[in-house]
ChimeraX commands (.cxc) that place a marker at each C-alpha (Angstrom):
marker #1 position 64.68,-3.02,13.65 radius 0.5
marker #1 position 67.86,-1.06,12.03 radius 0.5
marker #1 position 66.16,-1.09,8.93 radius 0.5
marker #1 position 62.95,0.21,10.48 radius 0.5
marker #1 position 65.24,3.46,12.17 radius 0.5
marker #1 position 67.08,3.81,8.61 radius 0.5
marker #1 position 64.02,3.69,6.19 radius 0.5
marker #1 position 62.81,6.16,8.84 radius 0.5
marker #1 position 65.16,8.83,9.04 radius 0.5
marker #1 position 65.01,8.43,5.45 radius 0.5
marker #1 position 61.85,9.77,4.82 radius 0.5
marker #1 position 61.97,11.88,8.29 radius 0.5
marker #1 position 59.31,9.89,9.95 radius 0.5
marker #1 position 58.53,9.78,13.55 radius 0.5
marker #1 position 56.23,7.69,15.15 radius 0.5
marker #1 position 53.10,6.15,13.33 radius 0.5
marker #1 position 54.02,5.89,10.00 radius 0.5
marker #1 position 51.05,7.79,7.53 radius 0.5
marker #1 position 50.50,6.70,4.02 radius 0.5
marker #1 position 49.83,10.24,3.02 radius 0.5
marker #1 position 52.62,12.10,4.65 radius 0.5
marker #1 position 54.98,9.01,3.38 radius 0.5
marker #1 position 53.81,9.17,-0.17 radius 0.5
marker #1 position 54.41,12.80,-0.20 radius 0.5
marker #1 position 58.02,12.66,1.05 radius 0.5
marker #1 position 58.78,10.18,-1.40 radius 0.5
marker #1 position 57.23,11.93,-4.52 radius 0.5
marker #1 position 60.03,14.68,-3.56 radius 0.5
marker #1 position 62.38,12.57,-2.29 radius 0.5
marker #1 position 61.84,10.64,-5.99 radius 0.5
marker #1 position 62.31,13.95,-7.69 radius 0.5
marker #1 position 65.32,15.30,-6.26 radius 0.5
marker #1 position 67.31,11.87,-6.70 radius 0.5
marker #1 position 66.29,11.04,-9.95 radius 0.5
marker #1 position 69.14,10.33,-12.21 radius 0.5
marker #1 position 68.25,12.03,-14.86 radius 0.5
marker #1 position 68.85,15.39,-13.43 radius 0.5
marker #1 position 72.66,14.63,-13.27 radius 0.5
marker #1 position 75.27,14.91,-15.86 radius 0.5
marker #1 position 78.57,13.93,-13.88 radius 0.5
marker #1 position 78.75,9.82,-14.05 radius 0.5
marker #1 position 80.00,9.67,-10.67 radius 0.5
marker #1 position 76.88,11.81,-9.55 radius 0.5
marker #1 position 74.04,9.94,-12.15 radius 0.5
marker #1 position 75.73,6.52,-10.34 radius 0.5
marker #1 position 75.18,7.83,-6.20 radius 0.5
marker #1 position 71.60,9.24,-7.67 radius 0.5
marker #1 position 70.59,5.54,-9.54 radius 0.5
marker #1 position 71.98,3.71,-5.75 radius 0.5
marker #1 position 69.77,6.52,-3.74 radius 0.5
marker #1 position 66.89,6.12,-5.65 radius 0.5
marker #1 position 66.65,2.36,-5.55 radius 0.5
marker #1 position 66.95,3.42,-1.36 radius 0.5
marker #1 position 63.68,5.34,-1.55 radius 0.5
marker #1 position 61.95,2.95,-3.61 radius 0.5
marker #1 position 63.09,-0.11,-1.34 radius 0.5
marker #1 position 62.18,2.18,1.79 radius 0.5
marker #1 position 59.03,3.45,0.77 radius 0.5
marker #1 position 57.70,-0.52,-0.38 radius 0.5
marker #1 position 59.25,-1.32,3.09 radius 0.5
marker #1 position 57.05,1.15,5.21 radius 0.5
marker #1 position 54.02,1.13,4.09 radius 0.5
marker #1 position 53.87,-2.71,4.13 radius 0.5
marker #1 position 54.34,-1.94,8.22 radius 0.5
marker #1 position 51.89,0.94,8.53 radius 0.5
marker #1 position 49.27,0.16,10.74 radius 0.5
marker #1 position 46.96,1.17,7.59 radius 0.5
marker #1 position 48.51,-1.48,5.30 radius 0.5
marker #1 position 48.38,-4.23,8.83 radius 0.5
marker #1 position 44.61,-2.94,9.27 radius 0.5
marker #1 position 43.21,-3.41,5.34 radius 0.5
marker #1 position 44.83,-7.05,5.46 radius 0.5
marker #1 position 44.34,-8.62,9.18 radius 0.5
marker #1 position 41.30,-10.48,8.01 radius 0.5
marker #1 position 43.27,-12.23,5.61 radius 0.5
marker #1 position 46.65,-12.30,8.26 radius 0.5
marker #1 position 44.56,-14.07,10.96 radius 0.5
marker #1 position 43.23,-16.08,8.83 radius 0.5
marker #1 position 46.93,-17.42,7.86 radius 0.5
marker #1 position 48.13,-17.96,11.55 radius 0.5
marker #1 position 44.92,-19.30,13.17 radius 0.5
marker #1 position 43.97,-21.80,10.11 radius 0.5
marker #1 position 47.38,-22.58,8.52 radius 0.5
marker #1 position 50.17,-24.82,9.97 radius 0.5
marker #1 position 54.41,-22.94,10.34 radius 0.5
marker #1 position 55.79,-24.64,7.10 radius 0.5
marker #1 position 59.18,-23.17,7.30 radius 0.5
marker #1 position 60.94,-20.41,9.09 radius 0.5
marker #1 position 64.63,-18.87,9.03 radius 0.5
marker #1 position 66.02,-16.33,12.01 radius 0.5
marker #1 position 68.98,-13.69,11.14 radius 0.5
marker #1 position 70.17,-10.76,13.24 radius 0.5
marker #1 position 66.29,-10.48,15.41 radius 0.5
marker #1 position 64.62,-10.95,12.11 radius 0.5
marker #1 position 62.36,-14.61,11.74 radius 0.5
marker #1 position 61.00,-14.98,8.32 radius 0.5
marker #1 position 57.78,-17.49,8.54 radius 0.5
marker #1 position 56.23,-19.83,5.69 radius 0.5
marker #1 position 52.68,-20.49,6.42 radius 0.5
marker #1 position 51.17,-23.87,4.58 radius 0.5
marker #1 position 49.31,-21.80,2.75 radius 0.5
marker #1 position 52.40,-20.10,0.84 radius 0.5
marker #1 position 51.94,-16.76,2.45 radius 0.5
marker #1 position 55.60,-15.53,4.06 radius 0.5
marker #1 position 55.84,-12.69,6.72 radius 0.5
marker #1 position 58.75,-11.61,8.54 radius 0.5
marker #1 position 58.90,-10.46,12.24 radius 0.5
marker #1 position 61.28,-7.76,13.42 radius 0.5
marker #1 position 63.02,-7.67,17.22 radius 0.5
marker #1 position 62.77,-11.53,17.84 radius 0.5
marker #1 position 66.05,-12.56,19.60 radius 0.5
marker #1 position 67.60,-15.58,19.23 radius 0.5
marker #1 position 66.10,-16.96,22.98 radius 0.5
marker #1 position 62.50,-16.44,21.88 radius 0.5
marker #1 position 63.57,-18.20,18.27 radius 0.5
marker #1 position 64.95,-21.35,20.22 radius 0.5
marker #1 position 61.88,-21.70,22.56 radius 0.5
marker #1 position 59.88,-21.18,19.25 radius 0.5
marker #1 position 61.21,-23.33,17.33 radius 0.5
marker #1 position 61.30,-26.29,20.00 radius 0.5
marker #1 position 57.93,-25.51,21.16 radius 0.5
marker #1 position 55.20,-28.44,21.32 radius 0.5
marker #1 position 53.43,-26.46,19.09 radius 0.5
marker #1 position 55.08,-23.83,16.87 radius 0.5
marker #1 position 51.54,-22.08,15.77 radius 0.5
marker #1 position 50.10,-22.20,19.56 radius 0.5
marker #1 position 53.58,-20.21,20.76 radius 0.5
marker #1 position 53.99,-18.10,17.64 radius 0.5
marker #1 position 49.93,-17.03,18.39 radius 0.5
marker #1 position 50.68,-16.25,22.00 radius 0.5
marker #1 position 54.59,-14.64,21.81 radius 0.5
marker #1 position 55.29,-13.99,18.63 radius 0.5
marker #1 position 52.75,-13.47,15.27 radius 0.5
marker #1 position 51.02,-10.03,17.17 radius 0.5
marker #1 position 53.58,-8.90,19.25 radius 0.5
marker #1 position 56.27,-7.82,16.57 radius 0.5
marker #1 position 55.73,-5.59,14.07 radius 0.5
marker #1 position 55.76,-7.90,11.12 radius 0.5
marker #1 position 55.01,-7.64,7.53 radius 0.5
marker #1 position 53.82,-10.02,4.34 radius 0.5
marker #1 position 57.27,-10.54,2.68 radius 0.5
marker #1 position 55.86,-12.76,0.08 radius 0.5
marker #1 position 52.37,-13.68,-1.08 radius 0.5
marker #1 position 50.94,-16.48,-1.54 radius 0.5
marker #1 position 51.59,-18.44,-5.16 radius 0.5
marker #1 position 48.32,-19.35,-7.12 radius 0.5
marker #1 position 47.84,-22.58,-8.73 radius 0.5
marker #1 position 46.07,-23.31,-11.67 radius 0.5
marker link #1:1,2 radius 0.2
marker link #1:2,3 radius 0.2
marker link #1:3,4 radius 0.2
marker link #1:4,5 radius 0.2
marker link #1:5,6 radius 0.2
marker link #1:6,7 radius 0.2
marker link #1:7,8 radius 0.2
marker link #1:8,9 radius 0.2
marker link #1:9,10 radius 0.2
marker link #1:10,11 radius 0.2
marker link #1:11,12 radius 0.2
marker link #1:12,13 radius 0.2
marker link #1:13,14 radius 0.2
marker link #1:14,15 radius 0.2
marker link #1:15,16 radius 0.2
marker link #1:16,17 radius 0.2
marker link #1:17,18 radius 0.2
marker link #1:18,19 radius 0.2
marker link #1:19,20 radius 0.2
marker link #1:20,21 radius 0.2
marker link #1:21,22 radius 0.2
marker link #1:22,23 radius 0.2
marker link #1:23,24 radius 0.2
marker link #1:24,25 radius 0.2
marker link #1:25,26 radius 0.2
marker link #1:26,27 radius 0.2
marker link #1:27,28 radius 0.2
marker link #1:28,29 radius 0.2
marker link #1:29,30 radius 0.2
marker link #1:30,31 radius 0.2
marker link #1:31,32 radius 0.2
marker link #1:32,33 radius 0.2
marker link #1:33,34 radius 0.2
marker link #1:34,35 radius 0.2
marker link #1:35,36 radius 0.2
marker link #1:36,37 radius 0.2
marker link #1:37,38 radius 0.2
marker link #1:38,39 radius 0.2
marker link #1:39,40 radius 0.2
marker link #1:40,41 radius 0.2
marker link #1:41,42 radius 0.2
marker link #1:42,43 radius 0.2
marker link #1:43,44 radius 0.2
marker link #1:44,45 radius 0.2
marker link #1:45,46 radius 0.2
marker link #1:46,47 radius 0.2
marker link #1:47,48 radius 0.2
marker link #1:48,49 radius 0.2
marker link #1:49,50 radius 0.2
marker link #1:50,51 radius 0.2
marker link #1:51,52 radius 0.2
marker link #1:52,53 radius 0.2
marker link #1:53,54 radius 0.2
marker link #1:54,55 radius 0.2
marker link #1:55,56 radius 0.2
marker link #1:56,57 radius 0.2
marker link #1:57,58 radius 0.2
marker link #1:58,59 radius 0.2
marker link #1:59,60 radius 0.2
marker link #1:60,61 radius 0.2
marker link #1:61,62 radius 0.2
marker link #1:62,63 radius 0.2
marker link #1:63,64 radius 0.2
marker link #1:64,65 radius 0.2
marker link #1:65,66 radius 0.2
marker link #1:66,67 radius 0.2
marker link #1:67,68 radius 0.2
marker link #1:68,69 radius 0.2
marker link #1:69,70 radius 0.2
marker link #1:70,71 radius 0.2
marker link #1:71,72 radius 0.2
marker link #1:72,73 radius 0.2
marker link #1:73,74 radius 0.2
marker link #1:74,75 radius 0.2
marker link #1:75,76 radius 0.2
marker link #1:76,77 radius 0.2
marker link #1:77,78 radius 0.2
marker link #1:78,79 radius 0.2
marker link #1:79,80 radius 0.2
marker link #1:80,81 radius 0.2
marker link #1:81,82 radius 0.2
marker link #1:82,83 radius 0.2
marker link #1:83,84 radius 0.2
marker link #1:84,85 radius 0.2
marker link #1:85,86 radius 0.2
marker link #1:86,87 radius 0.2
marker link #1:87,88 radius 0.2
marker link #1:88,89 radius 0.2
marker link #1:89,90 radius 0.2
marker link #1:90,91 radius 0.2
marker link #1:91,92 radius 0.2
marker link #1:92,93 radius 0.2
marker link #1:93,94 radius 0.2
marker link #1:94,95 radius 0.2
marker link #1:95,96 radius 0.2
marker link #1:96,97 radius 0.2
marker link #1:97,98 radius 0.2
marker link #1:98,99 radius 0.2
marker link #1:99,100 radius 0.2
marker link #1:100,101 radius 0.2
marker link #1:101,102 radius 0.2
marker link #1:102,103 radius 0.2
marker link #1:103,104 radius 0.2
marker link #1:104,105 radius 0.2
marker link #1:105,106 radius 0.2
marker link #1:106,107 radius 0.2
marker link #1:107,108 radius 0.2
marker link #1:108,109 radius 0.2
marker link #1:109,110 radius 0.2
marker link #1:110,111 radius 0.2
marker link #1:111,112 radius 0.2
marker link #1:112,113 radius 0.2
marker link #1:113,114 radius 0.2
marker link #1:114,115 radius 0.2
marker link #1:115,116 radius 0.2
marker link #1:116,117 radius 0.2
marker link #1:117,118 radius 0.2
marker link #1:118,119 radius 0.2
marker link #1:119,120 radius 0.2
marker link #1:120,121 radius 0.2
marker link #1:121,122 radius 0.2
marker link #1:122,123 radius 0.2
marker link #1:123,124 radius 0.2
marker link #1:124,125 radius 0.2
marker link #1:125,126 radius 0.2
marker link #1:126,127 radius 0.2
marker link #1:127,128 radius 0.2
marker link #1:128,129 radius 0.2
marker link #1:129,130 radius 0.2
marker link #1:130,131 radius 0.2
marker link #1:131,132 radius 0.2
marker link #1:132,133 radius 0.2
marker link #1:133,134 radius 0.2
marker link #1:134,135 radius 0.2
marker link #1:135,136 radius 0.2
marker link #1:136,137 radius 0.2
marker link #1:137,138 radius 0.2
marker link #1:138,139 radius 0.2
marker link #1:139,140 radius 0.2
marker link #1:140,141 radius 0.2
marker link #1:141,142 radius 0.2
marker link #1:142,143 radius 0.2
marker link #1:143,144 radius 0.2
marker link #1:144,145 radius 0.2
marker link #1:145,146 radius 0.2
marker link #1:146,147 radius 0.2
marker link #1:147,148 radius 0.2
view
């Protein structure tokens, strides 16, 4: 959730977060930390870290905005009602989740109470359906890998 509020203030959003409005901010936001418009090392170095900021942030929110979630829930139901919880990993309210089918989103806000009843649940999928994989916001951190 912290880096939800930060990527946030960054680009001076509040509430829903809109492709177009973000994409807008960050075209300026791109333009007035580009390196290249420094000469002083010291200021070319603060630029290079900012912009890798705004490029992180911007990739960040717009795989949360609720038009990102909308184009894929076809394909995001389809991972938690047909595919098994092949690994998982919980740090500071975050729980990462490996579906069996390779596909890898993370969930922001779950304490560490709702990650032990999770995790020792009868059936991980059947409690992560019902208290976890639509309450959170949550977002594809990795897709899936294709064989050939």
């Amino acid at each position: 959730m912290k880096r939800i509020k930060e990527y946030k203030k960054l680009f001076e959003v509040e509430g829903p977060i809109e492709l177009k409005d973000l994409k807008k901010k960050y075209r300026g936001l791109v333009k007035e930390w580009h390196p290249d418009k420094f000469q002083d090392q010291e200021e070319k170095d603060l630029a290079e870290e900012k912009s890798t900021q705004i490029i992180d942030g911007y990739h960040f929110l717009v795989s949360i905005a609720p038009e990102t979630k909308e184009a894929n829930l076809e394909a995001y139901k389809k991972t938690i009602t047909e595919f098994q919880v092949a690994d998982w990993h919980h740090k500071s309210m975050l729980l990462e989740v490996t579906f069996t089918d390779g596909n890898k989103y993370e969930y922001f806000g779950v304490n560490k109470i709702l990650f032990g009843k999770f995790i020792n649940a009868k059936s991980m999928n059947n409690f992560g359906k019902r208290n976890i994989f639509n309450k959170f916001i949550y977002r594809k951190s990795m897709k899936a890998s294709v064989t050939v």
